[in-house]
C-alpha positions in Angstrom: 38.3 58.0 2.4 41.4 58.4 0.1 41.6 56.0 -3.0 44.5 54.6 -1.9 43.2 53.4 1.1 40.1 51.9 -0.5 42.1 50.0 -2.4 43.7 48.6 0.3 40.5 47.6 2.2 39.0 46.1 -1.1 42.7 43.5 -1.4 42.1 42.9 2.1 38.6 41.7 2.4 39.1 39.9 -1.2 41.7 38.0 1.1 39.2 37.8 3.5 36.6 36.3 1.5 39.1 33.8 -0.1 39.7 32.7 3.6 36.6 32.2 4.7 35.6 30.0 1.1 38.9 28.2 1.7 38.6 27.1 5.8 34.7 26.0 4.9 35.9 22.2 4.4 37.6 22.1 7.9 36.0 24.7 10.1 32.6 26.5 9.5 32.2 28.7 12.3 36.0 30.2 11.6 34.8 30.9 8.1 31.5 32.4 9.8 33.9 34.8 11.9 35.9 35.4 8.7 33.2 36.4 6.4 31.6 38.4 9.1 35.1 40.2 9.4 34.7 40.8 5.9 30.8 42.2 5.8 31.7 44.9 8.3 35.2 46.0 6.5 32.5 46.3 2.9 29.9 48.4 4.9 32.9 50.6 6.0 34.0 51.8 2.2 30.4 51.6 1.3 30.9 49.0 -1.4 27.1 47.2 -2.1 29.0 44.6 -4.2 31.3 43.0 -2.2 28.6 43.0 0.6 26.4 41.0 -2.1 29.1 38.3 -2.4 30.0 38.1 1.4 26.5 37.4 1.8 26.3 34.6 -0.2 29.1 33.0 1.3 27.4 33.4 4.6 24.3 32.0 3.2 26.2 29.1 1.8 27.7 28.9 5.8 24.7 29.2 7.3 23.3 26.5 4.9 25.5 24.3 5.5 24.9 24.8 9.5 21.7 24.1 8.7 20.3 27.4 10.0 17.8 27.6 7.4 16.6 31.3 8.8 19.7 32.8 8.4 20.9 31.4 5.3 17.9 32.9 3.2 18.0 36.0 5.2 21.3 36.2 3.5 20.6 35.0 0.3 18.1 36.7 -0.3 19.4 40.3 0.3 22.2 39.5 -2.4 19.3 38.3 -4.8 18.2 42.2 -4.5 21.2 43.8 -5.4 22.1 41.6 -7.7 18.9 41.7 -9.6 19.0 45.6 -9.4 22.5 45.4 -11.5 21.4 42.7 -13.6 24.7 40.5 -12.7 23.6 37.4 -13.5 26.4 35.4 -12.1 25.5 36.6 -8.6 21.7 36.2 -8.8 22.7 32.1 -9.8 24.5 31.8 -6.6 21.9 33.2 -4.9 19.3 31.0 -6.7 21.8 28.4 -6.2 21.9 28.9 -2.0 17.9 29.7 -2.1 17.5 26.6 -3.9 19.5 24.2 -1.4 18.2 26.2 1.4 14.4 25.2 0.6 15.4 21.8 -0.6 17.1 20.8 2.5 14.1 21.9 4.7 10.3 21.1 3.8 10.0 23.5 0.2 11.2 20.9 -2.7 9.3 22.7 -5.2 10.5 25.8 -4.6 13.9 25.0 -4.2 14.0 22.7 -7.3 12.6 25.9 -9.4 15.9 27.8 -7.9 18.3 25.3 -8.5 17.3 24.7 -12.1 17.5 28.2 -12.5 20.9 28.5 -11.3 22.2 25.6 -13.2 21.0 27.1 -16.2 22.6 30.4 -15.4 26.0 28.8 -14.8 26.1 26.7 -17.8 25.4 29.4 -20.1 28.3 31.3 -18.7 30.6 28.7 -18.7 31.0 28.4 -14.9 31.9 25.1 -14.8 32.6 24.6 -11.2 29.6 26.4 -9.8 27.7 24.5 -12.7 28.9 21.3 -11.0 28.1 22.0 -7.2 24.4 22.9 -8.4 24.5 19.6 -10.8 25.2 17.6 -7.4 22.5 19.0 -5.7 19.4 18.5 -8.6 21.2 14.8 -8.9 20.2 14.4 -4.6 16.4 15.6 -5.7 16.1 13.5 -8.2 17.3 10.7 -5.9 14.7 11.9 -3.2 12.2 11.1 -6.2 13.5 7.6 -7.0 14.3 9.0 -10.0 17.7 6.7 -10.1 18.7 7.5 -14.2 18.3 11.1 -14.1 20.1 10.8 -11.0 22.9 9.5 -12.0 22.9 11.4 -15.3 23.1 14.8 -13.0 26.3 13.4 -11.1 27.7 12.2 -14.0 27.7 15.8 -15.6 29.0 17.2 -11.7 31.8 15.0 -12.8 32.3 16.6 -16.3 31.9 20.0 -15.4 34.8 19.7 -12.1 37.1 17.9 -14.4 36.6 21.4 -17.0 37.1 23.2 -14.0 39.9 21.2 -12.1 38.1 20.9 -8.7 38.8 17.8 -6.9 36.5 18.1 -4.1 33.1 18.8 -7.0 34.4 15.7 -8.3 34.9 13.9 -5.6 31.4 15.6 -4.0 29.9 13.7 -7.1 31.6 9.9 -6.4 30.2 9.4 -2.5 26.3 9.8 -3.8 27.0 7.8 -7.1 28.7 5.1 -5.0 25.1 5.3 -3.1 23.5 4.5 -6.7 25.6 1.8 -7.5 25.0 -0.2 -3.8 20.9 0.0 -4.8 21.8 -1.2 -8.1 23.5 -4.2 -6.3 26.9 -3.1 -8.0 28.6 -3.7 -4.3 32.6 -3.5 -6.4 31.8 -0.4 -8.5 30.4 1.3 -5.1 33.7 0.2 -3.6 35.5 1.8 -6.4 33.7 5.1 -6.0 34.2 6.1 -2.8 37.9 4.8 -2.4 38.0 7.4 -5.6 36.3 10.1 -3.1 38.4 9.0 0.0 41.8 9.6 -1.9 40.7 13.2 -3.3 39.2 14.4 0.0 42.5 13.2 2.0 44.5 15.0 -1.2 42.7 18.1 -0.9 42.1 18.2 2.9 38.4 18.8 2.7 37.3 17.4 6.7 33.8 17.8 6.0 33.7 16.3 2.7 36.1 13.6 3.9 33.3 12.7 6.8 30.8 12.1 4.2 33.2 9.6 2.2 34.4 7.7 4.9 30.0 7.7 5.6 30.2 6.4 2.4 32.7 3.6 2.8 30.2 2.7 6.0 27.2 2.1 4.0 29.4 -0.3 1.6 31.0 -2.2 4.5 27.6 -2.7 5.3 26.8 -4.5 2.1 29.7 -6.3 2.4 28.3 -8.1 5.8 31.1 -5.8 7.8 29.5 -5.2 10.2 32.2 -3.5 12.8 33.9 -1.9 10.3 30.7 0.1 9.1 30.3 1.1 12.7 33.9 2.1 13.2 33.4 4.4 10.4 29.8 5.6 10.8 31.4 6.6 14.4 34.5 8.5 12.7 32.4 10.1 10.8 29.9 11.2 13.5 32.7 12.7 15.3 34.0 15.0 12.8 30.8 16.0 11.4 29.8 16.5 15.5 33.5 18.7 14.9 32.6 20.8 12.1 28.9 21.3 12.9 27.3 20.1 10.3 23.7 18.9 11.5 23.1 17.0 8.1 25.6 14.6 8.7 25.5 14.3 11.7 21.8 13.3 11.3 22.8 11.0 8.3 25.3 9.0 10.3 23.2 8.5 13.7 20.1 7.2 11.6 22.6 4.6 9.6 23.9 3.6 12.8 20.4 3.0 14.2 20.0 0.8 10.8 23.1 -1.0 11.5 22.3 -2.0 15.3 18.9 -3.3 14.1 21.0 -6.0 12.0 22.8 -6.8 14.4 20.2 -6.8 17.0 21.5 -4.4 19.2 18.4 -2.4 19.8 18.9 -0.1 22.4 21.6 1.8 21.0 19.4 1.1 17.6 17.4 3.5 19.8 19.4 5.9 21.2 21.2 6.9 17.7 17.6 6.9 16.2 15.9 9.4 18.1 18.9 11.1 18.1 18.5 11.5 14.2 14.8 12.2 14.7 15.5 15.3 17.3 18.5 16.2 15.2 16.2 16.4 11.7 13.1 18.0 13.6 15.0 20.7 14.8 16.9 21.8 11.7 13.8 20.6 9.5 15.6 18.4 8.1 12.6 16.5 6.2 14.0 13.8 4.5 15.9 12.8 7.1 12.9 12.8 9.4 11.5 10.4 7.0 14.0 7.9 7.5 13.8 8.2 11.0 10.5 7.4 11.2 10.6 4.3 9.1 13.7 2.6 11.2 11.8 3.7 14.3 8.8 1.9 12.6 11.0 -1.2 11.7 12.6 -1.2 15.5 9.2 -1.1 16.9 8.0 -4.0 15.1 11.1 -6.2 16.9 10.9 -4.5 19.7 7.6 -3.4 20.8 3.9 -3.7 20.1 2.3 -3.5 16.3 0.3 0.1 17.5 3.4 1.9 18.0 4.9 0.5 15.0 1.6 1.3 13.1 2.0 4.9 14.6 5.6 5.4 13.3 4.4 4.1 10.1 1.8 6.7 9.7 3.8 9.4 10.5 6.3 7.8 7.7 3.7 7.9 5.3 2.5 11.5 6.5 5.4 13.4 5.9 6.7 11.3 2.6 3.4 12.5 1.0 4.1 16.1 2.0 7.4 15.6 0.4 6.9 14.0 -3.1 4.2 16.8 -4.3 2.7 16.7 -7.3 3.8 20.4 -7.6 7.5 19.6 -7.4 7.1 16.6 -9.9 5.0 19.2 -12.3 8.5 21.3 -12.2 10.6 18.5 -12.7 8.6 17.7 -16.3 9.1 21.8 -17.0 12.7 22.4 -16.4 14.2 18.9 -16.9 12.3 17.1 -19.9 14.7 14.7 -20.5 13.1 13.1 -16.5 9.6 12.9 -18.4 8.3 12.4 -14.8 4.5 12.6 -14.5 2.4 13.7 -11.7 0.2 10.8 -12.0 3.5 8.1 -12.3 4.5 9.6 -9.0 1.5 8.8 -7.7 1.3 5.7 -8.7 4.8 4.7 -7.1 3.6 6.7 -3.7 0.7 4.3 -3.8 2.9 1.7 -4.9 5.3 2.2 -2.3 2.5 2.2 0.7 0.9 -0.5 -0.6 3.8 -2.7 -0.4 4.5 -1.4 3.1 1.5 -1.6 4.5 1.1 -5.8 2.7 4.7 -6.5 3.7 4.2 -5.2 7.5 1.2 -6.0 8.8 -0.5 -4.1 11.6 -3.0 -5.2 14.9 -5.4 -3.0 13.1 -4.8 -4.5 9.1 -4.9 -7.8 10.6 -7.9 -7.5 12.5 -10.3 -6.2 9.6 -8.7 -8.5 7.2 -9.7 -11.1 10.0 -13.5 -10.2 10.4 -14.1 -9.5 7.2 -12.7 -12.9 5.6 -14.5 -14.6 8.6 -18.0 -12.9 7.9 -17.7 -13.5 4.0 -18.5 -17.4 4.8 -21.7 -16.8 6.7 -23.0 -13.9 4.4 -22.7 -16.3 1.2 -24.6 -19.3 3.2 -27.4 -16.3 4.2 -27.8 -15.2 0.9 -28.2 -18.8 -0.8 -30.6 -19.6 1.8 -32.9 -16.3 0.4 -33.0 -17.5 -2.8 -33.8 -21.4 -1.5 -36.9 -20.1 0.3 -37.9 -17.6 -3.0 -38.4 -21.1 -4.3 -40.1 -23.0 -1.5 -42.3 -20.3 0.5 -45.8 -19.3 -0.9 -47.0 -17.4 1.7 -47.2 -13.4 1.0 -46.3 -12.6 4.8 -44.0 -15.0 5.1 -42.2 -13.6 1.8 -42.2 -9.7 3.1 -40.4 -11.2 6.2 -37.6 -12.9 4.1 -37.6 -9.9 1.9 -36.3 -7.3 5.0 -34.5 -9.9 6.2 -32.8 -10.3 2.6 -32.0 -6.5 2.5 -30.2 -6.4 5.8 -27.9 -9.4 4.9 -27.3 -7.6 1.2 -26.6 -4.3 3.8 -24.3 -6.2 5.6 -22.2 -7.7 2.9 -21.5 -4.0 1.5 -20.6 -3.3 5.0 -18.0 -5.9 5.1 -16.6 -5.0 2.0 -16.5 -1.2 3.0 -14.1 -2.5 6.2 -12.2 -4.7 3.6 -11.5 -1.5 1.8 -11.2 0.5 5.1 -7.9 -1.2 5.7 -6.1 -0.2 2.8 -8.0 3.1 3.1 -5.2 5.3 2.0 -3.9 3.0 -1.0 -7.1 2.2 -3.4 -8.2 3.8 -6.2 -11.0 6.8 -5.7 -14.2 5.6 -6.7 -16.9 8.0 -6.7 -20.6 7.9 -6.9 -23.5 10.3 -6.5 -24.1 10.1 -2.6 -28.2 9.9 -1.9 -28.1 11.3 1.4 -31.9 10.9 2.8 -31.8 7.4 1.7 -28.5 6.8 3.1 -29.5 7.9 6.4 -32.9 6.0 6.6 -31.2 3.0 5.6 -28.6 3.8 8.6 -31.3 4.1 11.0 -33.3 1.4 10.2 -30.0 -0.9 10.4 -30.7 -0.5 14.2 -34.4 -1.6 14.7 -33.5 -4.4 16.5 -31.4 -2.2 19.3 -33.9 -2.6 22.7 -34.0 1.6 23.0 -34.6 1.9 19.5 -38.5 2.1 19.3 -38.1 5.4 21.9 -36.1 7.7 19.9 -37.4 10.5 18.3 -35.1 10.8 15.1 -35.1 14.5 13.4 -33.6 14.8 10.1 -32.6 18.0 8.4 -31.6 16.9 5.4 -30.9 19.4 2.3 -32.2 17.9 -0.9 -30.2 17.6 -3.8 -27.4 18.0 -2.7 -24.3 17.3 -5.4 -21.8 15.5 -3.7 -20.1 12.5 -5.3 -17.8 10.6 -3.0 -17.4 6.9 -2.1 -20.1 4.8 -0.8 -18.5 2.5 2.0 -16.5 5.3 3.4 -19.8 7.9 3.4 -22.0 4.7 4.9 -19.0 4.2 7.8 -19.1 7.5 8.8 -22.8 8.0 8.8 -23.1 4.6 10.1 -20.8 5.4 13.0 -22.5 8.0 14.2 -25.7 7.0 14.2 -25.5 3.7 16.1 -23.2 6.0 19.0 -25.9 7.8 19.4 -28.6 5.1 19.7 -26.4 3.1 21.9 -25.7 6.1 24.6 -28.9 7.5 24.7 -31.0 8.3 27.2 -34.4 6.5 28.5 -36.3 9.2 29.1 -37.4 11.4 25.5 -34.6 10.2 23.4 -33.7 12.4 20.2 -31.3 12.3 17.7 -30.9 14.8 15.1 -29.2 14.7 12.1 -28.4 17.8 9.6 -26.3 17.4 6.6 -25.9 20.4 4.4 -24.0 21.8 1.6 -22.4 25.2 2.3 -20.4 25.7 -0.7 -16.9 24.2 -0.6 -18.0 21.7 1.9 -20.5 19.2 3.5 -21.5 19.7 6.8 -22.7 16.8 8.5 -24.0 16.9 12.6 -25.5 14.5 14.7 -26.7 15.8 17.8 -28.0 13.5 20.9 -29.5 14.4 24.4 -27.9 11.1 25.4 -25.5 9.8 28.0 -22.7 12.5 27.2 -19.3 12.3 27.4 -17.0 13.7 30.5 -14.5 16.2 29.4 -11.8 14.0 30.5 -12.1 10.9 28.2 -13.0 13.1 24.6 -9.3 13.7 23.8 -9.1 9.8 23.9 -12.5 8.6 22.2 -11.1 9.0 18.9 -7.9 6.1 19.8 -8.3 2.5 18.5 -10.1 0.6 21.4 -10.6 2.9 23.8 -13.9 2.8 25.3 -15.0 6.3 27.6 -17.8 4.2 29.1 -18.8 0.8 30.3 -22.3 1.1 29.3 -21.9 -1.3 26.4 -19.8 -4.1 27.7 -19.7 -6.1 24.3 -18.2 -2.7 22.8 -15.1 -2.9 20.4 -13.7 0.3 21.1 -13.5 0.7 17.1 -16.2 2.5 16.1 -14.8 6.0 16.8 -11.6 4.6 15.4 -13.2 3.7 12.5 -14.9 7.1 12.0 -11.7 9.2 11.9 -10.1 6.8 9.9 -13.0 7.0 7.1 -12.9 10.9 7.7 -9.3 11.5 7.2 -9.6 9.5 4.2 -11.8 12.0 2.7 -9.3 14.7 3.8 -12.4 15.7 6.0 -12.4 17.3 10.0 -14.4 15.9 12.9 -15.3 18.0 16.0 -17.1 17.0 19.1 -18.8 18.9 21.5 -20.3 16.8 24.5 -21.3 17.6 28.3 -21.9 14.3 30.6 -25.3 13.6 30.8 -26.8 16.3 28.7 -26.2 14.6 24.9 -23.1 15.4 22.4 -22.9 16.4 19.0 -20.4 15.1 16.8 -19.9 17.6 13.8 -18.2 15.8 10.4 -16.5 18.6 7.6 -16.0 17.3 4.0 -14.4 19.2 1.4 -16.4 19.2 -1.9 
């Protein structure tokens, strides 16, 4: 191709590419079209840089589309070209789209690592205005952390580095999340202040999308302010033009504040509609954080609305994936790239655990109120047993008499641990670890001889298989549950006619395998996907049955980070199989 004509493609897809960057604030898909106008004009003169750059626009597109797939797709094949020329202000806007790519979806760590990366890039080459979009972005991390100073410090220097560069919308990018800040700190006026600042820029600048997230913004203050219809009128606004320009993020952000907002003012079935609209909308572009907060104003509607076990439910599943979210990976890269944060691992934890505990004190379950229920109302009982032992150490003679209290003594200390075991079961995911040496053949004959008293007890042939010394430290009352669990499900459902129950524990390297096989009652195929739920009894055999035990065993096993399997057949016996990681 003649020079001259080169020349001419390369103005026109610089044109191009300025196009598509520019129409981003108002209409993605037309700056999709562009940019993809672009790609195909670079291909035809056979130029691998501008390619490069037209693919990290369409990352950044893609990105902002939420189509996570794409968006690295593209990033990543201008990482490889720009890392085989060394050009290090391309590889930081890769790093930069990689980055927000991974930390919009489930992969803080990772994308935290790129962003950093990127930010360092820029500001050692002066790029103030790319320095300022990535500074926005590790400010929203830190925020994800509850890490409100460093935060704020981030969007602070966003501000700096777009008034160096003279870009309104960084700036003004940079006021909507610190007017966010400022209503947690209580500072209603200043977060007024803020996003009127962000309002006037975006309408100066004519940047829809951003202009959506400001007038967002002005919502969440209105609702501060007790303004109520107002906040709704522009959460609604907003919906609608982020519904316009495609953007899944906001749109997911504005649905799940509007589900907020009709919980306050009791207008719960449209809290529900715009809530599981959020949920869908973040579960399909794995949007994580905002699945998050979906599930804990589901879990906050369900406690008005409906009954404490589907609250409890969407509480779990809050819990579930904030844990998979604050990792003690991403809070170990936070103290390498960002010292100033001085974040630990282990403070993390301690706010996580903080956090749950609060929760799970300030909204109480059926299932926390029940334990906390039994166990307070055994603790009276046990105490009077126990004084009565030593009463009779001091008043009975007789040897006989004295081995009687003695077993008897035993099985009331037994049952004390026990009851403090379900104390701590309720709070199972939120108290500290403590650990001891775990003596299984003891363990287990203690189990078993908890049940003496049961009618069919005196019939069963018990086999025990039972590796010694095995070195496994874990805590008591959880270990005792399970073990105890299975146990007394056996004896209960067993058979009348040669009764067995074996139980084999052994240690096969990174685990502990523990099975307890019956030739018992069985359980029908039907009922064993539902053994496992809180209540649910499979058979009617054992009228005065809670329906907890079961419960109560996959609780204690998932609190060990441990796997339970079952394999059953009705009338021919089951065998419940328990795996613990060492």
């Amino acid at each position: 191709m003649p020079d001259d004509r080169s020349s001419s493609l390369r103005k026109e897809i610089d044109q191009l590419i300025m196009n598509a960057y520019e129409v981003r604030v108002s209409d993605l898909s037309q700056s999709i079209r562009i940019a993809n106008q672009a790609l195909q004009k670079s291909i035809a003169i056979e130029d691998a840089g501008l390619q490069a750059k037209i693919k990290n626009l369409l990352s950044l597109f893609h990105f902002i589309r939420c189509d996570f797939e794409m968006s690295l797709m593209y990033a990543n094949e201008a990482m490889s070209y720009y890392e085989r020329t060394n050009d290090q202000s391309g590889i930081a806007l890769a790093k930069y789209n990689i980055g927000s790519t991974y930390y919009r979806s489930d992969n803080f760590s990772q994308g935290l690592i790129y962003m950093l990366e990127s930010s360092r890039i820029f500001e050692e080459l002066g790029d103030h205005h790319n320095h300022a979009r990535v500074l926005k972005s590790i400010g929203t991390v830190y925020e994800y952390f509850q890490d409100y100073t460093s935060a704020e410090n981030a969007y602070q220097k966003c501000i700096e580095a777009s008034q160096k560069s003279g870009d309104l919308n960084s700036e003004s990018n940079a006021y909507n999340p610190l007017s966010g800040l400022y209503l947690k700190q209580g500072k209603i006026e200043l977060a007024a202040a803020m996003i009127e600042k962000s309002l006037a820029m975006k309408k100066q600048t004519g940047d829809k999308r951003g202009l959506a997230f400001a007038i967002y913004g002005r919502g969440k203050v209105f609702i501060k302010q007790k303004k109520f219809s107002q906040a709704g009128k522009d959460f609604l606004e907003s919906l609608a033009m982020h519904e316009e320009s495609g953007d899944q993020l906001g749109l997911c952000m504005c649905c799940n504040k509007l589900g907020q907002l009709y919980i306050q003012m009791e207008n719960y079935d449209q809290a529900k509609f715009f809530l599981h609209r959020a949920l869908a909308t973040a579960q399909m572009s794995k949007l994580t954080i905002m699945a998050v907060k979906s599930y804990f104003h589901l879990y906050l509607l369900s406690k008005k609305t409906t009954t404490n076990l589907e609250a409890f439910d969407y509480l779990e599943k809050y819990l579930q994936l904030k844990d998979r979210v604050i990792s003690t990976e991403t809070l170990h890269v936070i103290k390498s790239y960002q010292a100033k944060a001085k974040l630990e691992a282990a403070e993390a934890e301690a706010r996580a655990q903080k956090e749950k505990r609060e929760i799970i004190e300030n909204k109480n379950t059926e299932l926390d109120s029940f334990f906390y229920r039994v166990s307070h109302d055994l603790k009276g009982p046990i105490a009077s047993l126990i004084g009565l032992h030593n009463l009779v150490i001091q008043e009975v003679t007789d040897p006989l008499s004295m081995q009687y209290f003695e077993m008897y003594q035993s099985q009331i200390s037994r049952i004390n641990r026990i009851v403090m075991g379900l104390i701590g079961l309720t709070q199972m995911k939120h108290l500290q670890d403590l650990r001891v040496k775990i003596d299984f053949p003891s363990l287990v004959e203690e189990c078993i001889n908890s049940y003496s008293y049961f009618d069919n007890f005196k019939n069963i042939k018990f086999i025990k298989e039972i590796e010694l010394n095995i070195e496994y430290y874990s805590e008591w009352a959880i270990i005792n549950t399970i073990l105890q669990n299975l146990i007394e499900n056996s004896i209960k459902y067993s058979q009348k006619e040669n009764p067995y129950i074996k139980i084999s524990i052994k240690n096969e390297g990174t685990v502990i395998r523990i099975a307890v096989e019956d030739n018992g009652q069985g359980i029908d195929e039907a009922h064993q996907i539902k053994i496992f739920d809180m209540f649910y009894r499979a058979s009617e055999r054992t009228k005065g049955s809670s329906g907890l035990g079961l419960y109560i065993l996959k609780r204690a096993v998932e609190r060990l980070r441990g796997t339970i399997e079952l394999k059953s057949k009705l009338y021919e016996g089951s065998t419940f199989t328990v795996i613990l990681p060492i």
